[in-house]
C-alpha positions as CSV (number, residue, x, y, z in Angstrom):
1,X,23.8,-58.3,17.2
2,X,20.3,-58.6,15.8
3,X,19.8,-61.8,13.6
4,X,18.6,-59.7,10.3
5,X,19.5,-60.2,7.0
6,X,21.7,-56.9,6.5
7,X,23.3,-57.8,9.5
8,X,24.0,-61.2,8.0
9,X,25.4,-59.3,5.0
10,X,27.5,-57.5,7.0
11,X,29.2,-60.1,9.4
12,X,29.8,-62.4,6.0
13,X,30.8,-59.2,4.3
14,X,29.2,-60.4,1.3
15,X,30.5,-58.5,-2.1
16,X,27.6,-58.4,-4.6
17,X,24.5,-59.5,-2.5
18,X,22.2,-57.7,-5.0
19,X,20.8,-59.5,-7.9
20,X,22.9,-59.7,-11.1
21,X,25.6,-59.3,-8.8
22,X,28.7,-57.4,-10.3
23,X,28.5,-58.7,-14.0
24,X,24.9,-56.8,-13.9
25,X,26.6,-53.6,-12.5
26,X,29.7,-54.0,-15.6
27,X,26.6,-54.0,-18.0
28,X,24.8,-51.5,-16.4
29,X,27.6,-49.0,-16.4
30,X,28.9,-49.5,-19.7
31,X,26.3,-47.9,-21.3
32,X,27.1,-44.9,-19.4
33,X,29.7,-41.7,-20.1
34,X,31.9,-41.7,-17.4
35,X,35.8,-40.5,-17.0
36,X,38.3,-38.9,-14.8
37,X,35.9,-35.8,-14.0
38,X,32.9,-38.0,-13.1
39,X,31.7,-37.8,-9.7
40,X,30.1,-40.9,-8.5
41,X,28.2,-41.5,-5.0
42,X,27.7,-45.7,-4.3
43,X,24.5,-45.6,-2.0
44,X,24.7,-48.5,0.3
45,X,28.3,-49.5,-0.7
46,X,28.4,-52.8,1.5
47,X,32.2,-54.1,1.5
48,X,32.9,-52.0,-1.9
49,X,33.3,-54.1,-4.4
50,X,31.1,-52.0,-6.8
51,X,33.3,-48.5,-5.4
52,X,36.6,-50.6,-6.4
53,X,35.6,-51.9,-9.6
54,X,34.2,-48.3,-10.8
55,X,37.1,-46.6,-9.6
56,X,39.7,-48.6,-11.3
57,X,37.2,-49.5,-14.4
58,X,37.0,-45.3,-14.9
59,X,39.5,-43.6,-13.0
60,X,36.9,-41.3,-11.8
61,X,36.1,-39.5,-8.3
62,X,34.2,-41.9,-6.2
63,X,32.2,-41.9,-2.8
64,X,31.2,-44.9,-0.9
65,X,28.8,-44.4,1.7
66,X,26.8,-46.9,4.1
67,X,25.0,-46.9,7.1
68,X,26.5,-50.2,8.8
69,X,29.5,-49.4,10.5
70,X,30.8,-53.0,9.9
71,X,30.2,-52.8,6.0
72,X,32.3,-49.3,5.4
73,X,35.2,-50.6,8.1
74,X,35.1,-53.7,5.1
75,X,34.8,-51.5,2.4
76,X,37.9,-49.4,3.7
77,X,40.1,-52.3,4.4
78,X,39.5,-53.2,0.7
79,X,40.1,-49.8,-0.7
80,X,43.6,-49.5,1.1
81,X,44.5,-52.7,0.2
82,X,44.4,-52.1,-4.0
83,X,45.5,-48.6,-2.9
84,X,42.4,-47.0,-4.1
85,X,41.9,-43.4,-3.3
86,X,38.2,-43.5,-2.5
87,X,36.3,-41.5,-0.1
88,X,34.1,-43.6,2.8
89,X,31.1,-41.5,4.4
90,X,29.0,-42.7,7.4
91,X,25.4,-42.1,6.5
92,X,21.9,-42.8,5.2
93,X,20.1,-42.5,2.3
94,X,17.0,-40.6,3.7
95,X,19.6,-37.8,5.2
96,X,22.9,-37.7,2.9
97,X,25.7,-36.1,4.4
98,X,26.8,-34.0,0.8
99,X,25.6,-30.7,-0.7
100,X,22.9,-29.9,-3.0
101,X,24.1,-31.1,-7.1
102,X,27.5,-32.7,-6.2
103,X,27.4,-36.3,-8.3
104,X,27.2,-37.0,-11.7
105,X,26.1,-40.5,-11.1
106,X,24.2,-42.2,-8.0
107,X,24.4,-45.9,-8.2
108,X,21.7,-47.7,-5.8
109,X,22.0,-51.5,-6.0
110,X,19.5,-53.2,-3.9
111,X,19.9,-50.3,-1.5
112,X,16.7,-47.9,-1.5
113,X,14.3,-50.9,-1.3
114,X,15.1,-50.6,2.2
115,X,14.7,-47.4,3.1
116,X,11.8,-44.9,2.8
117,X,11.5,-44.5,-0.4
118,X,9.8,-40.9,0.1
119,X,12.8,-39.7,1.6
120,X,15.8,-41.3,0.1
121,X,14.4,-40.6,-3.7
122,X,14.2,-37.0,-3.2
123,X,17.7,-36.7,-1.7
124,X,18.8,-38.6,-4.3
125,X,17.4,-35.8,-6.5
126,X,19.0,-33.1,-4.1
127,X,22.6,-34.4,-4.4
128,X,23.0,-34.8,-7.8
129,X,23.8,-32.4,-10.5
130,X,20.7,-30.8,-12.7
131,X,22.1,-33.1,-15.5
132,X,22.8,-36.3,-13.2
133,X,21.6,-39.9,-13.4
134,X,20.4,-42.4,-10.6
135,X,20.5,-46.0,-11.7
136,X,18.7,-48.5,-9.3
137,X,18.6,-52.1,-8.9
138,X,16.1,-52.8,-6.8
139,X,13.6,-55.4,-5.8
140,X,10.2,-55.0,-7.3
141,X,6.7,-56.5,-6.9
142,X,5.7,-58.4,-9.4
143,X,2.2,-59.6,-8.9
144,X,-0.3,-58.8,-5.8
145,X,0.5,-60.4,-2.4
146,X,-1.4,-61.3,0.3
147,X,-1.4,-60.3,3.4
148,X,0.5,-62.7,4.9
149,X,2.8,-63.1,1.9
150,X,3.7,-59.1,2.4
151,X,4.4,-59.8,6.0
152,X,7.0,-62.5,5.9
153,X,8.9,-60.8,2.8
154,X,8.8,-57.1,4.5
155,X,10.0,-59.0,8.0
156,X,12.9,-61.3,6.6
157,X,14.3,-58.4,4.5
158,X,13.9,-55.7,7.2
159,X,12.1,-53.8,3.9
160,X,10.1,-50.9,4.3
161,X,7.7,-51.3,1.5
162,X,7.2,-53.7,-1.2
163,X,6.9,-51.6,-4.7
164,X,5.5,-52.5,-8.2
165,X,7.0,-50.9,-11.0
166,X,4.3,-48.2,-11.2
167,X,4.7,-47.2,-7.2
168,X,8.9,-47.3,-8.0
169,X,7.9,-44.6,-11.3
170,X,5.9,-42.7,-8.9
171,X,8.2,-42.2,-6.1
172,X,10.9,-41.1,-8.7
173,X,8.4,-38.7,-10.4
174,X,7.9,-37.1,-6.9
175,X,11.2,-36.6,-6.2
176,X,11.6,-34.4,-9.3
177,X,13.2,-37.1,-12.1
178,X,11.6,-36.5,-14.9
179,X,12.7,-39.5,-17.4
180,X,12.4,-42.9,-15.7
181,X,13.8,-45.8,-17.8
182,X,12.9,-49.5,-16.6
183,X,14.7,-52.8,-17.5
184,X,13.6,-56.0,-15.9
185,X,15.9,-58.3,-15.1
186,X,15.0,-61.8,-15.5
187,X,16.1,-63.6,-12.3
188,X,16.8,-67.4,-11.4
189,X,16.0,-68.9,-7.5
190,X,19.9,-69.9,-7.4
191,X,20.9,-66.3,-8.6
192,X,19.0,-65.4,-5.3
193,X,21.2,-67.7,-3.6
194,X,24.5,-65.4,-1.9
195,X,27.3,-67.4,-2.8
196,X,29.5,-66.4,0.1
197,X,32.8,-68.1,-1.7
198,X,32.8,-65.7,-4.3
199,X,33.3,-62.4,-3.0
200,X,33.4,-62.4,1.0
201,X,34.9,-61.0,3.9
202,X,34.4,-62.8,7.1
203,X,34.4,-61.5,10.8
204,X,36.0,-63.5,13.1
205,X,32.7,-64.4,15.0
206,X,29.6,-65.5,13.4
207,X,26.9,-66.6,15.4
208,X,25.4,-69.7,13.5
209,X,22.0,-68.1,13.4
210,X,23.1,-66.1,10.5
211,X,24.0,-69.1,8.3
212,X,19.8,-69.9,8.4
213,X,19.5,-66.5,7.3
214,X,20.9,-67.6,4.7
215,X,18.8,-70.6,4.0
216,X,15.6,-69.1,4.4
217,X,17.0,-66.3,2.2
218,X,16.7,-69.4,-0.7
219,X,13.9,-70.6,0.3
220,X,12.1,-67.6,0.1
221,X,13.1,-66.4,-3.2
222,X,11.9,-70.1,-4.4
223,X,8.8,-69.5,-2.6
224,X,7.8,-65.9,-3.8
225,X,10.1,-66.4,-7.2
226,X,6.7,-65.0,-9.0
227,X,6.4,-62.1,-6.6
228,X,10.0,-61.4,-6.6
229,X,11.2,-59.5,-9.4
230,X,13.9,-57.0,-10.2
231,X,14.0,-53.5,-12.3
232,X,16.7,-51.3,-13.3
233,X,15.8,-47.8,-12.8
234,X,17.4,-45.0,-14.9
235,X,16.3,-41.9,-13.7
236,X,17.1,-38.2,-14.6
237,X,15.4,-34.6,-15.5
């Protein structure tokens, strides 16, 4: 297997790798309206811990889908094992496997910063109902780069494209949202820092490349800590 950082994720089966981790999601999601009727798709659900805590939080309908095999074997394994009764879909975000207005809610956390933005942001748009919402936490550029700065973060992270705040609106005005809300969340190097004893799920062999994957994950969100920012994105029509 290729020593990447999603990989990494995957094979330490990492729970809330995205910034804020799950208390940021709880907060996030309590200023929604959600109940037993609300249909909610979790883009890039990882090992499920956000799927889990949303479907025992609201008691709603929810979807889990991910493109890495090992992450939605994880996510499944946890879902049978607190008897949850979510659904698990194979599939990417630039090409989603559901029909046109289906969810109420998309949630994207740390997911669509690595994909093409041009594609997954419209079929975000596609799949969700004509009164639907798309919250995003995703990584955001905070200050100019250079070029060599933009090459070492877009290599490490395996990252498509390194928005700013005004290229993230843009992409979501495309797709057809309409009303873009933007919170930044302040962020701390050690917050950066996956904390693989909090919420994990090992496989049985890890090569020990992937624990300096780790390391230079810290490293680099010391290094680029004034690049390296955050947003909340609330998007609907």
């Amino acid at each position: 297997m290729e020593s990447t950082y999603l990989n990494c994720l995957a094979l330490f089966g990492v729970g809330g790798a995205h910034p804020g981790g799950l208390n940021l999601t709880r907060r996030i999601l309590s200023r929604e309206k959600m109940d037993a009727s609300t249909k909610v798709l979790d883009v890039g659900c990882g090992t499920g811990q956000t799927s889990a805590f949303i479907s025992k939080q609201y008691q709603c309908h929810v979807t889990a889908l991910d493109y890495n095999k090992i992450m939605l074997e994880k996510a499944k394994k946890r879902f049978h094992s607190m008897n949850l009764q979510i659904e698990t879909q194979y599939g990417t975000a630039e090409n989603l496997p559901f029909e046109n207005d289906t969810f109420d809610f998309i949630l994207s956390e740390s997911v669509t910063a690595f994909t093409d933005v041009s594609k997954s942001a419209p079929e975000y748009k596609r799949v969700l109902k004509p009164d639907g919402v798309l919250l995003a936490i995703e990584m955001m550029r905070e200050t100019d780069v250079s070029e060599k700065q933009m090459k070492e973060i877009l290599d490490f992270y395996g990252v498509k494209q390194l928005l700013n705040e005004q290229e993230w609106r843009t992409n979501f005005k495309k797709a057809g949202f309409e009303q873009i809300e933007v919170e930044k969340v302040e962020l701390r190097p050690d917050i950066h820092k996956v904390d693989v004893s909090n919420d994990y799920s090992l496989s049985k062999q890890i090569d020990p490349s992937f624990y300096k994957i780790f390391e230079k994950h810290h490293h680099l969100s010391i290094l680029y800590k004034d690049i390296l920012g955050c947003g909340i994105f609330r998007c609907s029509v």
